[in-house]
N, C-alpha and C positions, 0 to 999 in steps of 0.2 A: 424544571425542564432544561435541558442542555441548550447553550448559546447556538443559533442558527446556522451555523455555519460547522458545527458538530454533526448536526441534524445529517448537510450534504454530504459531511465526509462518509457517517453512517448508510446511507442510501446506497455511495460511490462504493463501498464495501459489497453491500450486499448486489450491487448490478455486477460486480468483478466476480462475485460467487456464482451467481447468477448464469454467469459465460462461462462459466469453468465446470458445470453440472453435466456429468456422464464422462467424465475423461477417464483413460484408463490412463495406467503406469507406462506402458509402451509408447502411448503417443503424449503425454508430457514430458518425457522424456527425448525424446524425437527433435533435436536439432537442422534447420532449415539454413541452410549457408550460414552467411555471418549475425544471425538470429540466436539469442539464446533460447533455450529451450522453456516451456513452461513453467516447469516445476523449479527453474533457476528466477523465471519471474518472480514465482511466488516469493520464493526466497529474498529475494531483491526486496521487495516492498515491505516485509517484513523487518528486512534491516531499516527501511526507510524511516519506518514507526517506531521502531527502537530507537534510532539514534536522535528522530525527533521529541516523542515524545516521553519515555522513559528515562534514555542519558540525559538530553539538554533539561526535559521539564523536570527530571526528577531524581538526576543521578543515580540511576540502577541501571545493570546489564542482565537483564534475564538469560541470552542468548549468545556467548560471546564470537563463538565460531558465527555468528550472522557478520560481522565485521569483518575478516578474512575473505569468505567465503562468497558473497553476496555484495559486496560496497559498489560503489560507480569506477568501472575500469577494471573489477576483480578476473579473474583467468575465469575462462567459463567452462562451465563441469554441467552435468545431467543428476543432478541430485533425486532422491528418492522420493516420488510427488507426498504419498505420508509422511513423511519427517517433515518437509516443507509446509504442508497442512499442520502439523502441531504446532511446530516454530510458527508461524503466522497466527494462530488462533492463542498458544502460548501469549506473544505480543500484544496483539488488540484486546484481547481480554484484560490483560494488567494493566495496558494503556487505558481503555475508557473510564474506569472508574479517577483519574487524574483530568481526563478529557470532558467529564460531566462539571467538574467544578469550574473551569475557564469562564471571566465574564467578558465583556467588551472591552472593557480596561485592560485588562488579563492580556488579552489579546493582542493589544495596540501597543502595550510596553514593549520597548527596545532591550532584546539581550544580548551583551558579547559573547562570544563563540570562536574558541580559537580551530585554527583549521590549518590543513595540511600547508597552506600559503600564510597565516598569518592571522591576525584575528576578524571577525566578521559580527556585522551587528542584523542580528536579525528581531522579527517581532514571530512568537506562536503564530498569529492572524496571519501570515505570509506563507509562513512553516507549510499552515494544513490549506490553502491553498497550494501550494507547491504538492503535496502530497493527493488532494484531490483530483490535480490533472493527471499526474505522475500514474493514477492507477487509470485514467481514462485513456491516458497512451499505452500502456500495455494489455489493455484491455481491448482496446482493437488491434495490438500487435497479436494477441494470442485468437482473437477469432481470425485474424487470418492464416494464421499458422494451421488452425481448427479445419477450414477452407481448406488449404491446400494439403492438409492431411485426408482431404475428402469427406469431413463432417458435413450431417447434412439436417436440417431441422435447428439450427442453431435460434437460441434465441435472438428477438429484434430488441434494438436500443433504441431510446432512454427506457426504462420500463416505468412503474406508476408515480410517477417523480410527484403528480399532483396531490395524492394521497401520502404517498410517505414522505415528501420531503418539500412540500409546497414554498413559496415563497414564505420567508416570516423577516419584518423589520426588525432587527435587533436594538 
């Protein structure tokens, strides 16, 4: 059984899916003032997962235009919501099976990480908490986008957090 806190990030996945179900191409691509567009979210969090879990946990780059294209601060563009949906499903796919093996330990270890400022020590357990919020802030940035694009019927949040993603002690 994957560490608990896998558990959340896997829920947080599928509730991000979850808000993203009937979008067309027109309107993920649809920029709202100084809002990135959708399908550049997607993009975005996909590099998130990459750079956390694949380069730091496991040095590989599946996707290396997500770097460029998608980082924190990147120029913002309206990417093609399919390309963005593979690169993401690309991603989390090759991430979890690295994501299943994490223990508590795993998690709590301190790693250096050098960074555009200099080196930084971070632990996994931080990581996918940072990653976990990271899709619940644009998770309600994109239903409001959804909103003021005039969607209507949109799903409600948190969805069956009790059943799939219930409290567990680690």
């Amino acid at each position: 059984m994957p560490h608990p806190l896998v558990v959340q990030l896997r829920f947080t996945r599928t509730e991000w899916q979850r808000a993203l179900q009937g979008l067309t191409e027109p309107d993920a691509r649809h920029r709202l003032g100084p809002m990135n567009c959708i399908s550049w979210n997607i993009g975005h969090l996909a590099w998130q997962e990459q750079r956390y879990w694949l380069w730091r946990g496991q040095e590989r780059v599946l996707v290396p235009q997500l770097n460029d294209l998608f980082a924190y601060g990147a120029v913002a563009s309206t990417p093609a919501l399919a390309e963005m949906w593979s690169a993401w499903q690309t991603i989390t796919q090759a991430s979890d099976r690295w994501l299943d093996t994490l223990t508590t330990q795993q998690l709590q270890q301190p790693h250096e990480f050098m960074s555009e400022d200099g080196p930084d020590v971070y632990t996994f357990g931080s990581l996918m908490q940072r990653v976990i919020y990271h899709y619940w802030y644009h998770t309600g940035e994109n239903m409001a986008i959804r909103q003021a694009l005039g969607h209507i019927n949109l799903p409600e949040f948190v969805g069956d957090i009790d059943r799939e993603a219930p409290y567990l002690p680690h």
